[in-house]
N, C-alpha and C positions, 0 to 999 in steps of 0.2 A: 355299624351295629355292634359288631365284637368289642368295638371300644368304648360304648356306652356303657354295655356290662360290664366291663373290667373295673370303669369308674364307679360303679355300682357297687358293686361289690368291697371295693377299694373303702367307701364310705360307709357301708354296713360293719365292715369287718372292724373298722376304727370306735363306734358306737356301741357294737354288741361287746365288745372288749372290756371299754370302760365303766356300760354298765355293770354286766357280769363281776365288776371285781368289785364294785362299789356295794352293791344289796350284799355281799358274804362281808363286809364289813373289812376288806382285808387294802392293807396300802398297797396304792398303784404307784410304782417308783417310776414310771417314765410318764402318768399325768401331773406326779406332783413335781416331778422337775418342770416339766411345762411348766406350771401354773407360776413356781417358783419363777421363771423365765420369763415368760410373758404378758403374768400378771392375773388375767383370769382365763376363765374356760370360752368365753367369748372370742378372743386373740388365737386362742390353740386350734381352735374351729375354724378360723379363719386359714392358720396355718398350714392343717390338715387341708380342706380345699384346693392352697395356692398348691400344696404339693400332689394332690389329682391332676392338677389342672395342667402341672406342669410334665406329669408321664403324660397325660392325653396329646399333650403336646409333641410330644419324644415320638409318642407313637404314630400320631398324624404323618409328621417327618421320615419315619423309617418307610410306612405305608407310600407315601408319593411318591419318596427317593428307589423305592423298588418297580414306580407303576412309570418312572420316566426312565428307568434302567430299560424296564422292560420295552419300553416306545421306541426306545433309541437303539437298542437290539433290531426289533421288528422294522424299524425305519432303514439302517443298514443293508438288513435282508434283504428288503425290495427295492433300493437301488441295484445293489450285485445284479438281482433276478434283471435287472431292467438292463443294465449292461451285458448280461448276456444273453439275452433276446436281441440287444442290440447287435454286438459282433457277431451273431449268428445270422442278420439278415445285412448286413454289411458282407461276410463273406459269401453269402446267398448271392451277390449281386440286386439285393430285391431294396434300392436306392432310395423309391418314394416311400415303400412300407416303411423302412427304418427310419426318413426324415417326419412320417405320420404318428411314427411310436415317440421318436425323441421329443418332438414339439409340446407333446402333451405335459412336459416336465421341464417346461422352460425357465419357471421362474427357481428351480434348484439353485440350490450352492454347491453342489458336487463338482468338483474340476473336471471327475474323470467321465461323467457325462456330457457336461459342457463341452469341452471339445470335440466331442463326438458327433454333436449337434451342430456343431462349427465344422466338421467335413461335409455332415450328411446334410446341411445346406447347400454346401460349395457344392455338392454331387448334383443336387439336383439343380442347381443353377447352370451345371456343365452339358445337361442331358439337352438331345437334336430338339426335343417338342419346348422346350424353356423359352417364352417370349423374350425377347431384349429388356421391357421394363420389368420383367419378375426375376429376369436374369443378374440385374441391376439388386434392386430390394435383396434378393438373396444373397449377394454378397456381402452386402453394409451387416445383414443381422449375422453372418458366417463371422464377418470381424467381430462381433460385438461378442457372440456368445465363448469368442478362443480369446475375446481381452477379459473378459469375467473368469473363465477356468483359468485363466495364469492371474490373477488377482489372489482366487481360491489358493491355489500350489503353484508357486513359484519355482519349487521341486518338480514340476512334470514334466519330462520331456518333450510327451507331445504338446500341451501346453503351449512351449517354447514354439515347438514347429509349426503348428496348425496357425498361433498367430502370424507367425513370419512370412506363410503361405496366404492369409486371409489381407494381410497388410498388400501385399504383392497384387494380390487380384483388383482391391480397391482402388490400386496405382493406374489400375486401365480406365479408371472413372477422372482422373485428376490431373491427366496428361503429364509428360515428359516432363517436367520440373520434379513433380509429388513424387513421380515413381525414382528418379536418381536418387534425388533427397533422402527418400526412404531405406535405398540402400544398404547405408551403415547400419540401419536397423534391423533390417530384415539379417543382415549377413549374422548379428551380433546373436540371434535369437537360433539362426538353426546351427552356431559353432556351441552354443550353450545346450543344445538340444544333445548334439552329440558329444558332449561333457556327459551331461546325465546319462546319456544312453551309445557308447559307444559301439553297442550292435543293435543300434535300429540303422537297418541299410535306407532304409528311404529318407532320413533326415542327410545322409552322408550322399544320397543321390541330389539332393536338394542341393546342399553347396556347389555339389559339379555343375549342376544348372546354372546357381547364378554364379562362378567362375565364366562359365561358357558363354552367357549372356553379356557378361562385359568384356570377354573377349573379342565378341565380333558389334561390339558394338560400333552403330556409324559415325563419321567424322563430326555430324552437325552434333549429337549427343553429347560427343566427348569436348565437344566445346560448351556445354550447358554445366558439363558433369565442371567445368576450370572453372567456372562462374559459381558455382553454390559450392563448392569443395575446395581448401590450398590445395590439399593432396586428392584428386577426385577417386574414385573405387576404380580400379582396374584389376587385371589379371591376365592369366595365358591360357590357352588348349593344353598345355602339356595342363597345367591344374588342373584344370576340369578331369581330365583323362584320367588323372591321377586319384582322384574320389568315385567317379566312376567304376574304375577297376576298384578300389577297394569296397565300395558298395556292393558290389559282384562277390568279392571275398567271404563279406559277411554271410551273403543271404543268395547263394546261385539261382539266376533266371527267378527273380523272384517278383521284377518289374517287366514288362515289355518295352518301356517306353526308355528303360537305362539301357536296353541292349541296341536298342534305336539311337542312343547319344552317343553310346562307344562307337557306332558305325560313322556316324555324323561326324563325331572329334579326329577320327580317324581319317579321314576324308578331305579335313581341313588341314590336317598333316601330312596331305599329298600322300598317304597307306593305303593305295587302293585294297592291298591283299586282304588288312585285316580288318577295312571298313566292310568290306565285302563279308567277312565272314561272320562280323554283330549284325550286318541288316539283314544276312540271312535267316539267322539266329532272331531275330526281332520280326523277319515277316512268317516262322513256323512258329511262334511263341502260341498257346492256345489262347483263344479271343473270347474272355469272360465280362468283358464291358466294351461300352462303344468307344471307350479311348483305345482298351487291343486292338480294335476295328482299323482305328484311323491310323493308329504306330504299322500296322501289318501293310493299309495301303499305300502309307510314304515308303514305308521299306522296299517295297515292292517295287514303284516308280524310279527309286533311287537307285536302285539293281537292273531297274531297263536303261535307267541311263547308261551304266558300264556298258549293256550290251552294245548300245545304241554308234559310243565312240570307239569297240572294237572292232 
């Protein structure tokens, strides 16, 4: 509407000009350059027009470029707000709320919800009441939505981790071939992880894992692992141990389940002392999920065993 009037006005003011000069009989020096210019009053009409036509234009332009400034402001906002609803019911423990809230926003291009949504799947694929077939679907869509958020930001750390973790999980679907195979990738994704982010302890507790894991890996495996690999993925306990304790550095008792690995790697280094003293440390850790639950009663069992061959 305001730009109607302007144009309005715009072509009044052009008219009432040239008449007013014309009946006092007095020369218009900028219509008779026109006319000089373009010939008659007809062409200068026209002129006059293309140049309304052409601020209406201008102005249309600044109007929409302020009303998509202003959307994409507003759009910003209410992701934040959604992420932090999000990590508010994530540190809640409240797993299916959070995977109820993320879903709603699935078809996003935000990275930093998308992997968020790639946990709080995995989470609830993890939890006791999860059927085996939705335990299954829930993973494939965990991978999908942490290969979209690293598509987004290649820059994300978690990005990097959350797929390296979602690749991992899918390997229990694809048997021993898929999950070695996968290896070099998974490894490549959480040393990039902790590139980006050299104090998120849980990507650094991540490598100790899969150090650990192809530490004790068994004979028939590591014969699979000489078949798809020259040089197949291997590693040591001291490695693991070695990420481990520095994951502890960063972030103290900040997992249950790394003070349960330092007990364990300990353990396999024949330390009974100081294996003893992480599974103690891992069975008082407070129990905020049902994974505290299950790290508190291996640690447990693992501590009767000492007593058992004292």
């Amino acid at each position: 509407m305001a730009l109607a009037v302007r144009l309005r006005r715009l072509l009044l003011v052009g008219r009432s000009a040239a008449g007013a000069a014309g009946s006092r009989g007095q020369r218009v020096p900028w219509r008779v350059a026109a006319s000089e210019v373009m010939g008659n009053s007809g062409t200068f009409k026209r002129s006059l027009l293309f140049s309304a036509l052409s601020y209406l234009g201008f102005e249309t332009y600044r109007v929409i470029s302020q009303a998509v400034v202003v959307h994409a402001a507003a759009k910003v906002f209410k992701i934040e707000e959604i992420l932090e609803q999000a990590d508010y019911l994530y540190e809640s423990g409240e797993t299916e709320k959070l995977y109820q809230l993320l879903t709603q926003y699935k078809e996003s291009e935000d990275a930093e919800l998308l992997w968020r949504l790639a946990r709080a799947s995995r989470d609830v694929a993890q939890l006791s009441g999860t059927s085996e077939e939705e335990k299954k679907v829930l993973v494939y869509e965990a991978l999908e939505y942490a290969k979209r958020a690293l598509e987004k930001n290649e820059a994300s750390f978690a990005a990097h981790k959350w797929y390296a973790i979602c690749i991992s999980d899918a390997g229990d679907y694809e048997g021993i071939k898929a999950k070695i195979a996968n290896a070099y990738i998974i490894k490549e994704h959480f040393e990039k992880a902790i590139e980006l982010n050299p104090k998120d302890a849980t990507s650094i507790h991540l490598m100790g894992i899969w150090c650990y894991t192809f530490a004790e890996m068994p004979w028939y495996q590591r014969r699979i692992a000489k078949v798809l690999f020259a040089a197949p993925p291997s590693a040591t306990y001291e490695e693991a141990l070695g990420y481990f304790h520095r994951a502890e550095q960063v972030d103290p008792n900040f997992y249950s389940k790394n003070l349960l690995l330092l007990g364990k790697t300990y353990l396999k280094l024949h330390n009974r002392k100081l294996a003893a003293f992480w599974l103690t440390k891992a069975k008082e850790h407070p129990a905020h999920t049902e994974e505290d639950k299950q790290v508190q009663t291996e640690a447990a069992q693992l501590l009767t065993g000492f007593s058992d061959k004292n």
